[in-house]
C-alpha positions as CSV (number, residue, x, y, z in Angstrom):
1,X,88.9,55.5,114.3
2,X,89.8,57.1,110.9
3,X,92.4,59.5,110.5
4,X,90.8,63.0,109.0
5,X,92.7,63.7,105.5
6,X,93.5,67.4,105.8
7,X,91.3,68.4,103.2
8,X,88.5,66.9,105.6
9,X,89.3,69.7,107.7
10,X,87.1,73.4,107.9
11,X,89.6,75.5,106.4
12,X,89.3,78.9,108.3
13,X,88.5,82.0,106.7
14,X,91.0,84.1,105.9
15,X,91.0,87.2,108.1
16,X,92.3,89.7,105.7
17,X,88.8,91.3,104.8
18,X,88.9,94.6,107.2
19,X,85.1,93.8,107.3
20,X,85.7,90.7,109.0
21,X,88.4,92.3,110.8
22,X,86.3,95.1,112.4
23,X,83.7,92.7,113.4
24,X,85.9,90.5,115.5
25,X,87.5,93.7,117.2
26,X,83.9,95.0,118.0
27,X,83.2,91.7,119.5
28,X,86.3,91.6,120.9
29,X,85.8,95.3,122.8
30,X,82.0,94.3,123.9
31,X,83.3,91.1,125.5
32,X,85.8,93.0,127.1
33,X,84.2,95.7,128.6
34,X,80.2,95.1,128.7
35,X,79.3,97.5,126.3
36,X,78.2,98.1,122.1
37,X,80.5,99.6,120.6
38,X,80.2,101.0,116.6
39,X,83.2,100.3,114.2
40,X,84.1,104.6,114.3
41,X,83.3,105.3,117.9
42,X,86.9,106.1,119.8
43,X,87.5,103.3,122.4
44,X,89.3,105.4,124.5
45,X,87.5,108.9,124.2
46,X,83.9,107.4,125.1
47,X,84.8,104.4,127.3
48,X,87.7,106.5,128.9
49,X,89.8,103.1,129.2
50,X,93.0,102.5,130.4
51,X,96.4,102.7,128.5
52,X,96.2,99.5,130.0
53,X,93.7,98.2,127.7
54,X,95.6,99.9,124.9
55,X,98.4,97.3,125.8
56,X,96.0,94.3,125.7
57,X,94.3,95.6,122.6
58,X,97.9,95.8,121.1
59,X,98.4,91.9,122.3
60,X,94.9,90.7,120.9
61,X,95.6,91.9,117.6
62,X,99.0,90.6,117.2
63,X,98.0,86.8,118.7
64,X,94.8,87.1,116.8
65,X,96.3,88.0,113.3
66,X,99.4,87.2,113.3
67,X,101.1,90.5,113.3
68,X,104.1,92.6,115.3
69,X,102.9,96.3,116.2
70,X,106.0,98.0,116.2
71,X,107.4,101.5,116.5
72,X,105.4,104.0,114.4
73,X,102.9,101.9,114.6
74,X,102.0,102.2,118.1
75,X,100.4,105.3,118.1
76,X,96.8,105.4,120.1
77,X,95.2,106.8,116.6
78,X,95.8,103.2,115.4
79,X,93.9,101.6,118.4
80,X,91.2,104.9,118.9
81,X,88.5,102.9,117.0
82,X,87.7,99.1,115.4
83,X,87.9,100.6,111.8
84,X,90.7,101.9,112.7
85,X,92.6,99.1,114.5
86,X,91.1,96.4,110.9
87,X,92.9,99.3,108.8
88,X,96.4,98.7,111.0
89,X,95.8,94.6,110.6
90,X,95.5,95.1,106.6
91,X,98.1,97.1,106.5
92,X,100.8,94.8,108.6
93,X,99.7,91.3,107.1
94,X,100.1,92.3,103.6
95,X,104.1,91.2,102.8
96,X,106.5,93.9,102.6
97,X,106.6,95.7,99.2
98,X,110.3,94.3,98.0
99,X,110.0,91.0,98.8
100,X,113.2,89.1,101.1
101,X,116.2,91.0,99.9
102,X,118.4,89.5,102.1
């Protein structure tokens, strides 16, 4: 039984293309509540779901790419559709403009 050399390894796409991004989430919505869903139709205006889905939603994204919604951020515009909800990921994974300056 070998050991696999990390560069044997898949290396996973990297999940900053909002294409990618919407894709997953529209996936992610189907899955989650048995219906299609376009990237621009508004989750919660059509589907009428719950703030409590808004809360899950909010816990996908951040598990899923590694992100913190916080304050301003948490505004139902940023969740109402897929394209949307990519645009927020982009947004909070590129590194702070400024760098550490601590």
């Amino acid at each position: 039984m070998g050991m696999a050399m990390s560069s044997d390894r898949a290396v996973p796409e990297p999940l900053g293309d909002p294409g990618d991004i919407e894709t997953e989430l529209l996936r992610f919505l189907e899955l989650r509540t048995g219906k299609t869903w376009l990237a621009d139709m508004d989750v919660f205006g059509s589907g009428g779901l719950s703030s409590l889905f808004a809360m899950e939603l909010v816990v996908h994204l951040e598990r899923t790419y590694g992100i913190a919604v916080r304050g301003g951020d948490l505004q139902m515009d940023n969740f109402r559709t897929a394209r949307s909800m990519a645009a927020l990921v982009g947004r909070l994974q590129r590194p702070a403009v400024g760098g550490s300056g601590a």
